[in-house]
Backbone as XML, in Angstrom:
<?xml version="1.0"?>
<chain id="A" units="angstrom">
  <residue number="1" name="UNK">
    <atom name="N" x="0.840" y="-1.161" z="0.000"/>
    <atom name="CA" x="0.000" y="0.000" z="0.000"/>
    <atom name="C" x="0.899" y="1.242" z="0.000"/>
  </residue>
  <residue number="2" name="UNK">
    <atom name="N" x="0.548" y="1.809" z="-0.880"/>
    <atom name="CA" x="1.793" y="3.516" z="-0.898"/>
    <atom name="C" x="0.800" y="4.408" z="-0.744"/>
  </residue>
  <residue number="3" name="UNK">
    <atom name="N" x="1.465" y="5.831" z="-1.003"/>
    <atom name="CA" x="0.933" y="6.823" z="-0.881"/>
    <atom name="C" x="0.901" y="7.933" z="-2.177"/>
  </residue>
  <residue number="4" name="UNK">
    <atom name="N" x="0.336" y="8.522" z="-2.400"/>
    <atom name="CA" x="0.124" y="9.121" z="-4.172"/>
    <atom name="C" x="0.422" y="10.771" z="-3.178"/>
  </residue>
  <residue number="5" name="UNK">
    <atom name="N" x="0.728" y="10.688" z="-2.616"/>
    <atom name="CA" x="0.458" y="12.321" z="-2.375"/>
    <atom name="C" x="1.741" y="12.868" z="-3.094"/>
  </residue>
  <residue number="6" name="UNK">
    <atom name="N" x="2.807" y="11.788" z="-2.927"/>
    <atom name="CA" x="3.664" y="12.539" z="-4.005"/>
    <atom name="C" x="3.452" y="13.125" z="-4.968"/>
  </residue>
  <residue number="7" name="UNK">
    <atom name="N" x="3.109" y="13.028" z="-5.852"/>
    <atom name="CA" x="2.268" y="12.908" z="-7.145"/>
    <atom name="C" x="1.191" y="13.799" z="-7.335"/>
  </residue>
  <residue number="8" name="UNK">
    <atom name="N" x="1.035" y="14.742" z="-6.442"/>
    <atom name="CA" x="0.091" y="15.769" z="-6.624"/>
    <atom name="C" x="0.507" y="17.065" z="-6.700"/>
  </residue>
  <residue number="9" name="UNK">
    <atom name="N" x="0.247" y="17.704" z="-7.964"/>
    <atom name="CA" x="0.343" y="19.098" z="-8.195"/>
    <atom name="C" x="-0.013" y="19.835" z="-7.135"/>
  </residue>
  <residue number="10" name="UNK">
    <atom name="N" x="1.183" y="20.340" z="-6.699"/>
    <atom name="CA" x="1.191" y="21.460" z="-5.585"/>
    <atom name="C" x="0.944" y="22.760" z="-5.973"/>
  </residue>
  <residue number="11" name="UNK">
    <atom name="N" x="1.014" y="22.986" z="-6.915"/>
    <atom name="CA" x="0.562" y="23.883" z="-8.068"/>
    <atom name="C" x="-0.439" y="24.509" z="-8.396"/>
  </residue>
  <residue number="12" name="UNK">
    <atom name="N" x="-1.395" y="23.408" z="-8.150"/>
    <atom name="CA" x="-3.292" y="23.781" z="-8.613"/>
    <atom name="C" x="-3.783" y="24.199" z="-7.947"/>
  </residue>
  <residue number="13" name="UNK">
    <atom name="N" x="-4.572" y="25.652" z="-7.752"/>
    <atom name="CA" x="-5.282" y="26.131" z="-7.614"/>
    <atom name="C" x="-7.056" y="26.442" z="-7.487"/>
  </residue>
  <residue number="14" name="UNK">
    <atom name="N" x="-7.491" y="26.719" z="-6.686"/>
    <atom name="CA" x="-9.136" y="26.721" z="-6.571"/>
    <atom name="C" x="-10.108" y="28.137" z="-6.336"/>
  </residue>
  <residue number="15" name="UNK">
    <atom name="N" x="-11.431" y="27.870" z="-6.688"/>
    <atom name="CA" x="-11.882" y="29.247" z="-7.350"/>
    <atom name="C" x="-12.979" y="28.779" z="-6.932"/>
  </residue>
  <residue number="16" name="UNK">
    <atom name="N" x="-14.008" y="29.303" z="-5.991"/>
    <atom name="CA" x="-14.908" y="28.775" z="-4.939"/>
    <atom name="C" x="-15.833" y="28.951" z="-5.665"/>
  </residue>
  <residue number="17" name="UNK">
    <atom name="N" x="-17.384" y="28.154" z="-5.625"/>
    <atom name="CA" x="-18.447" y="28.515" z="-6.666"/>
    <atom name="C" x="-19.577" y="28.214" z="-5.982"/>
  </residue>
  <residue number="18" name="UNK">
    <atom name="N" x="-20.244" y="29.133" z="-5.183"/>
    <atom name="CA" x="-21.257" y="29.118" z="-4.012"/>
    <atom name="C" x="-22.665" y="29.131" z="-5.345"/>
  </residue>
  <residue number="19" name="UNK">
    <atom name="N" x="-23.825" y="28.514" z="-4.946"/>
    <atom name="CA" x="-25.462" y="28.515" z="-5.334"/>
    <atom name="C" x="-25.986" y="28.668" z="-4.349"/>
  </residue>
  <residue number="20" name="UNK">
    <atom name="N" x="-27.034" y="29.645" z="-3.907"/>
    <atom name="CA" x="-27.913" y="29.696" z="-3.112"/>
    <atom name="C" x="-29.294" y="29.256" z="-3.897"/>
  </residue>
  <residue number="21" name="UNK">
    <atom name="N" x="-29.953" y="28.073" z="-2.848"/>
    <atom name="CA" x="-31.093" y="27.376" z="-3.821"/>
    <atom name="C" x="-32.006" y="27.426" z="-2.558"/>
  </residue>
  <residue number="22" name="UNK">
    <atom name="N" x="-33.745" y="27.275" z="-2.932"/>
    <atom name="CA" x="-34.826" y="26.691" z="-2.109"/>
    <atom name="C" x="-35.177" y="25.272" z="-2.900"/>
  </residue>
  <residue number="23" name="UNK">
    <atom name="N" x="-34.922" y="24.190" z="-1.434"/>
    <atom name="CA" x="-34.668" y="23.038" z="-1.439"/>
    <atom name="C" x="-36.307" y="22.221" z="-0.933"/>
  </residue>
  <residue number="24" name="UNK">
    <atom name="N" x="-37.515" y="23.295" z="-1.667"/>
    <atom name="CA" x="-38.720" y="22.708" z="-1.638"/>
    <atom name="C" x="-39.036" y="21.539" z="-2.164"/>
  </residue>
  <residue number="25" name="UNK">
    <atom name="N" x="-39.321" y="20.190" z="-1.111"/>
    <atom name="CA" x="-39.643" y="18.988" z="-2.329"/>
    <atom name="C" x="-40.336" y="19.142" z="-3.598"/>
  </residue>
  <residue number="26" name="UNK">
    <atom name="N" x="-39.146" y="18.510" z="-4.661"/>
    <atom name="CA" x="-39.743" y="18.638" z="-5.542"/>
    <atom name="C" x="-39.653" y="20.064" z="-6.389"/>
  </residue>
  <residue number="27" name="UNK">
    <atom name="N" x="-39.147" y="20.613" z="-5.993"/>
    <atom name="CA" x="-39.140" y="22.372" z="-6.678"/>
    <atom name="C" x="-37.880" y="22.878" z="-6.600"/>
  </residue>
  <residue number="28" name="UNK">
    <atom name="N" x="-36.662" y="22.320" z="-6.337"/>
    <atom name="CA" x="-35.600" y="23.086" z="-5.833"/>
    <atom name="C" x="-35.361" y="23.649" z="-6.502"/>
  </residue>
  <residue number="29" name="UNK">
    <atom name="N" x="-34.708" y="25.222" z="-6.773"/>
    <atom name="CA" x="-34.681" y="26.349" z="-7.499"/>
    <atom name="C" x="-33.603" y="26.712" z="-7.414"/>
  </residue>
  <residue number="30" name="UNK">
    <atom name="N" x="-32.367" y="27.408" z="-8.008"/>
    <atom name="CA" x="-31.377" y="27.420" z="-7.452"/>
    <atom name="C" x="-30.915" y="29.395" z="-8.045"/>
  </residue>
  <residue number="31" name="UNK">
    <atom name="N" x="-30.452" y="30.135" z="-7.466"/>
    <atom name="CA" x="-30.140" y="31.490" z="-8.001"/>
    <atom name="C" x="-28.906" y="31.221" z="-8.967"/>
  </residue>
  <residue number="32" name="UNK">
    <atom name="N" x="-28.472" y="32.025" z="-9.726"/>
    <atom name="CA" x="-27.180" y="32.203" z="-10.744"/>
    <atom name="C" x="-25.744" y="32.008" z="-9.498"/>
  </residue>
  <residue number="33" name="UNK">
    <atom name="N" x="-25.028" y="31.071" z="-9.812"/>
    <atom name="CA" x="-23.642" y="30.455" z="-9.270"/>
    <atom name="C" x="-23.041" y="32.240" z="-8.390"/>
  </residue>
  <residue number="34" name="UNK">
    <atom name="N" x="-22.563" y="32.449" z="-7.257"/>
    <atom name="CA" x="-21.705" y="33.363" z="-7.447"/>
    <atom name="C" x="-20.326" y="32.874" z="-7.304"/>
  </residue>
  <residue number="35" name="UNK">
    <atom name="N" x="-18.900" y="33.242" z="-8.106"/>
    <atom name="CA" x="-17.845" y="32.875" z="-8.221"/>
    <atom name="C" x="-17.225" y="34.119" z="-7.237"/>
  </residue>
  <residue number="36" name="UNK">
    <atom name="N" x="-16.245" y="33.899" z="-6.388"/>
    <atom name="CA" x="-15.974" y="34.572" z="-5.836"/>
    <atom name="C" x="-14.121" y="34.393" z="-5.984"/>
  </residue>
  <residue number="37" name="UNK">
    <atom name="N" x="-13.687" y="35.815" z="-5.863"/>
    <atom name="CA" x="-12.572" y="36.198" z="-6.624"/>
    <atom name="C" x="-11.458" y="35.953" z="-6.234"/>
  </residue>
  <residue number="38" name="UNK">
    <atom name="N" x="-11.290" y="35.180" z="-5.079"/>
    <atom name="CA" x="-9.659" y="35.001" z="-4.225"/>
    <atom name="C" x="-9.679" y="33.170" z="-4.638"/>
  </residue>
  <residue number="39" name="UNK">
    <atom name="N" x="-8.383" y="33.021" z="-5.143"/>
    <atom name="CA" x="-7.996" y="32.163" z="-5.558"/>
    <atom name="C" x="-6.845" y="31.509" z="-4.181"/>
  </residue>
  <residue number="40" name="UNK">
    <atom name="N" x="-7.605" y="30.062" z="-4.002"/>
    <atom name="CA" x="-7.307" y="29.255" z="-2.912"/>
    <atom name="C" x="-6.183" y="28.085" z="-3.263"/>
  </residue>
  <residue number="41" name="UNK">
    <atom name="N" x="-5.161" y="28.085" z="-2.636"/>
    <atom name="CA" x="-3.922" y="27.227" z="-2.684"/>
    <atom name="C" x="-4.215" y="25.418" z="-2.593"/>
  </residue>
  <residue number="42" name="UNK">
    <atom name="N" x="-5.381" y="24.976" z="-1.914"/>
    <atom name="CA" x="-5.757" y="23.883" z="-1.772"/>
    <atom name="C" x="-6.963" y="24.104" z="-1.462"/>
  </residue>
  <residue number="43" name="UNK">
    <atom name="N" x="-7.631" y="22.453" z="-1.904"/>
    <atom name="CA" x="-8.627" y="22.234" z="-1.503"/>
    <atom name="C" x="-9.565" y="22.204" z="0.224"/>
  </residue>
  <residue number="44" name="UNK">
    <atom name="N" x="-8.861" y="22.019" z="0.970"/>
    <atom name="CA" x="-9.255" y="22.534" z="2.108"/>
    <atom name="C" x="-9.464" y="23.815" z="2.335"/>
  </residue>
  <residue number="45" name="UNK">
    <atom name="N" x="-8.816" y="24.903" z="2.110"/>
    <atom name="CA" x="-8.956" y="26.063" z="2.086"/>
    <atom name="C" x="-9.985" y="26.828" z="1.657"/>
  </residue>
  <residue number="46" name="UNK">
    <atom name="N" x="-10.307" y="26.063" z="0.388"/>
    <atom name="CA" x="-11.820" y="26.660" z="-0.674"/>
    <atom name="C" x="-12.736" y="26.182" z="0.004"/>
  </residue>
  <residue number="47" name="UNK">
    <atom name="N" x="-12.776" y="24.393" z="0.693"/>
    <atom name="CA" x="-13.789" y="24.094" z="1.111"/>
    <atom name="C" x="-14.606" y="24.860" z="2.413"/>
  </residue>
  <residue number="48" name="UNK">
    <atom name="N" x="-13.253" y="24.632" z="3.359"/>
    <atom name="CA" x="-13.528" y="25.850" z="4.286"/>
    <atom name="C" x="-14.210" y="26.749" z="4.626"/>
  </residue>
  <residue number="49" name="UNK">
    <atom name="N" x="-14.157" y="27.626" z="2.997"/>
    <atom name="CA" x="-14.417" y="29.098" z="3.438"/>
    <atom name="C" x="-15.873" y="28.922" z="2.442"/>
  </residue>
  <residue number="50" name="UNK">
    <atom name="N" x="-15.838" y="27.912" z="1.954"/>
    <atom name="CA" x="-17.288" y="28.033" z="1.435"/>
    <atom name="C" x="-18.426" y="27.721" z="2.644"/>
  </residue>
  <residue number="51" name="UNK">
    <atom name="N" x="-17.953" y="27.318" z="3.372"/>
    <atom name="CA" x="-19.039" y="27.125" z="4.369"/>
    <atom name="C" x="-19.374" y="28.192" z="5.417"/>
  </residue>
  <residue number="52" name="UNK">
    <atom name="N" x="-18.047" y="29.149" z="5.513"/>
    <atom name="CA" x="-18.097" y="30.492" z="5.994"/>
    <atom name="C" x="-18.917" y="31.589" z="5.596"/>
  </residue>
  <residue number="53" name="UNK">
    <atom name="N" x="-18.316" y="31.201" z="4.045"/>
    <atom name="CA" x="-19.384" y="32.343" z="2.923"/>
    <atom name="C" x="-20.973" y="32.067" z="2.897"/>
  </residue>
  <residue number="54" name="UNK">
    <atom name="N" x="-21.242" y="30.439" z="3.081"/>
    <atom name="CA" x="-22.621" y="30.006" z="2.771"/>
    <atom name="C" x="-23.686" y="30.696" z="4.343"/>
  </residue>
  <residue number="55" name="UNK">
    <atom name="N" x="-22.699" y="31.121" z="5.472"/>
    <atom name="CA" x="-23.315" y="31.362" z="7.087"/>
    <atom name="C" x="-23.698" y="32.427" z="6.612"/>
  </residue>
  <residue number="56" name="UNK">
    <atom name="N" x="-22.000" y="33.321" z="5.884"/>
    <atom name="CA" x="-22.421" y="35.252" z="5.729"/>
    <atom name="C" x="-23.562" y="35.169" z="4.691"/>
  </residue>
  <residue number="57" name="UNK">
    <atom name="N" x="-23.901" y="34.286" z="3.660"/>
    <atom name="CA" x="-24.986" y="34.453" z="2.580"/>
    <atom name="C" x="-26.273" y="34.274" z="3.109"/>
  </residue>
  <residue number="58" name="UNK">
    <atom name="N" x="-26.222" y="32.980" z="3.676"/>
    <atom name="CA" x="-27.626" y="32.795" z="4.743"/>
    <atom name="C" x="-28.076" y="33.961" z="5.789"/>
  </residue>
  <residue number="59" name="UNK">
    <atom name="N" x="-26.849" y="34.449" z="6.692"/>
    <atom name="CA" x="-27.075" y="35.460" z="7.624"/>
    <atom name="C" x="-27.820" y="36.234" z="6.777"/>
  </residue>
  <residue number="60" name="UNK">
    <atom name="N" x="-27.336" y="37.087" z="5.815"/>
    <atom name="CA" x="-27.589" y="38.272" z="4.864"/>
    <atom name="C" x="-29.458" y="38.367" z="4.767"/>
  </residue>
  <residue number="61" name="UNK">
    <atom name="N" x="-29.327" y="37.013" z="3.630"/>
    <atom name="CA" x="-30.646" y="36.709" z="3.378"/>
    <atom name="C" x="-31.920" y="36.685" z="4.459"/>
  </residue>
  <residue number="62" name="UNK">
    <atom name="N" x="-31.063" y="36.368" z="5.556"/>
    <atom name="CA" x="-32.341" y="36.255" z="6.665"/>
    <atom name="C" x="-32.602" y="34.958" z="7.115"/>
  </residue>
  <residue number="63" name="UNK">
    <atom name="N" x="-33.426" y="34.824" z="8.394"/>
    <atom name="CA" x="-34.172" y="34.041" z="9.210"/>
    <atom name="C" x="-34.978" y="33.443" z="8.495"/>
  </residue>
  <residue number="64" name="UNK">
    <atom name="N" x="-36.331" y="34.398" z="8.657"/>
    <atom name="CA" x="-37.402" y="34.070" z="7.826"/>
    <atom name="C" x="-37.541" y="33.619" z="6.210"/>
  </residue>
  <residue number="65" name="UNK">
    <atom name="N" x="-36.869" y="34.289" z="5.706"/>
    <atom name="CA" x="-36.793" y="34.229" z="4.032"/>
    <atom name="C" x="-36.187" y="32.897" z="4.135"/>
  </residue>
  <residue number="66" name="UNK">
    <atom name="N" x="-34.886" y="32.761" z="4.454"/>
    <atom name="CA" x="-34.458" y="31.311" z="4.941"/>
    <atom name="C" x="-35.190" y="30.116" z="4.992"/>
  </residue>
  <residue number="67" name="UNK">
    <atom name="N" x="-35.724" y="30.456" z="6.039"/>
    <atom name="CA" x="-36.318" y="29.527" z="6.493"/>
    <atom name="C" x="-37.983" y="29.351" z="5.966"/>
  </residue>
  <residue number="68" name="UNK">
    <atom name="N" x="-38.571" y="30.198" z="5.554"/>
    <atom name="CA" x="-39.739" y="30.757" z="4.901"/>
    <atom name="C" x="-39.675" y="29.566" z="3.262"/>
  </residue>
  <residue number="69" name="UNK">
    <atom name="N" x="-38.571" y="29.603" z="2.587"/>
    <atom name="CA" x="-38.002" y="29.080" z="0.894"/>
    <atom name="C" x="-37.312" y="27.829" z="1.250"/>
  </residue>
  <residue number="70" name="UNK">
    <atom name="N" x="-37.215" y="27.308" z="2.625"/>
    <atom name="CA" x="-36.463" y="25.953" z="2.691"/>
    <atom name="C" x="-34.906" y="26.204" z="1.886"/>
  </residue>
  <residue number="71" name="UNK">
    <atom name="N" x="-34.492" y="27.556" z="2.072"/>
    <atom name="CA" x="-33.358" y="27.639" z="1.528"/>
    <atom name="C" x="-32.235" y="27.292" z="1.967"/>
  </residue>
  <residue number="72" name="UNK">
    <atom name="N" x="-30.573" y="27.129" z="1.568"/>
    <atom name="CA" x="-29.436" y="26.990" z="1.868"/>
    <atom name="C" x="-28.358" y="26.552" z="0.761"/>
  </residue>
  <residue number="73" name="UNK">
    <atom name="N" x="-27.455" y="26.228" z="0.856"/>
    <atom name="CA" x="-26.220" y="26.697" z="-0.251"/>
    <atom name="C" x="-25.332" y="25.217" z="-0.898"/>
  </residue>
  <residue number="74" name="UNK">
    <atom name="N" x="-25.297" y="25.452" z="-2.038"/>
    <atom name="CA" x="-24.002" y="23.877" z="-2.397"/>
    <atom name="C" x="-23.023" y="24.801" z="-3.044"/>
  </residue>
  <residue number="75" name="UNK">
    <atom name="N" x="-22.035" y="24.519" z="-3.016"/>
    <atom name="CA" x="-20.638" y="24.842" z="-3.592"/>
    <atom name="C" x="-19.960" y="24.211" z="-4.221"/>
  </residue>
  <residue number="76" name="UNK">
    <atom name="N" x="-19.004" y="24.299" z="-4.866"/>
    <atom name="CA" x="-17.916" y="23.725" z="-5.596"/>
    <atom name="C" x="-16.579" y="24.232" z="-6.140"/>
  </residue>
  <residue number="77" name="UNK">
    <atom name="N" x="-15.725" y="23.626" z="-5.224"/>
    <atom name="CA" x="-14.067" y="24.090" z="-5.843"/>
    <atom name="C" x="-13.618" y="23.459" z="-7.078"/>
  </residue>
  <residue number="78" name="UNK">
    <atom name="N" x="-13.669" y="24.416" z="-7.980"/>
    <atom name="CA" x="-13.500" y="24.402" z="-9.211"/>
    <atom name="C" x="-11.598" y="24.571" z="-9.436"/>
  </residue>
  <residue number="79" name="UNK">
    <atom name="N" x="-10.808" y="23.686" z="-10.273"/>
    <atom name="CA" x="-9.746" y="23.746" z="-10.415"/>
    <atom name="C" x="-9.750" y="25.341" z="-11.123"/>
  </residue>
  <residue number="80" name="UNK">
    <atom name="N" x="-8.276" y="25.610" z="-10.864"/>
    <atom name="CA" x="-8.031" y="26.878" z="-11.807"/>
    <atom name="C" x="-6.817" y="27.038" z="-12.514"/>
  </residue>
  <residue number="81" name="UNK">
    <atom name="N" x="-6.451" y="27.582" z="-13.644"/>
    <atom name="CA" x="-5.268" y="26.752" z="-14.154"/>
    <atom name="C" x="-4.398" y="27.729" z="-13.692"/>
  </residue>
  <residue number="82" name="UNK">
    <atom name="N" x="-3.261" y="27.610" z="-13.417"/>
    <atom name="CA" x="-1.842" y="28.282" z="-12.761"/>
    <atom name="C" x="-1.195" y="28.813" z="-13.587"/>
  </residue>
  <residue number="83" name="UNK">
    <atom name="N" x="-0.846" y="29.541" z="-14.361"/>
    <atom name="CA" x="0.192" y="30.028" z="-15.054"/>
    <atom name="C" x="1.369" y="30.449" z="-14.317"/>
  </residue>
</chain>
């Protein structure tokens, strides 16, 4: 059994990609992706802060509206190429 971590581009880069959706059975709706502009060294890092960003997006939006639309957030760290 080895280990591959050698073997991984230390290199690659990530570019966080938050959706705020209402997760009504059956209806889930989702708003336009926001991409947000600071480019993350690893994947932990993007994952991280997407869950930070998804509290400040929820906070923003509200209690009620929130909770009113069965709303809340999926993300995705999207590679980014390095030059």
């Amino acid at each position: 059994m080895g280990y591959y971590i050698q073997n991984i581009d230390l290199s690659m880069k990530f570019i966080l990609i938050v959706w705020v959706c209402s997760f009504f059975p059956g209806a889930t709706n989702c708003w336009p992706p926001m991409e947000f502009p600071r480019v993350y060294d690893s994947w932990y890092e993007c994952s991280r802060d997407a869950h930070t960003q998804s509290i400040r997006i929820l906070s923003t939006i509200g209690f009620k509206r929130v909770n009113d639309m069965q709303m809340g957030t999926k993300y995705n760290c999207r590679e980014s190429p390095t030059y």
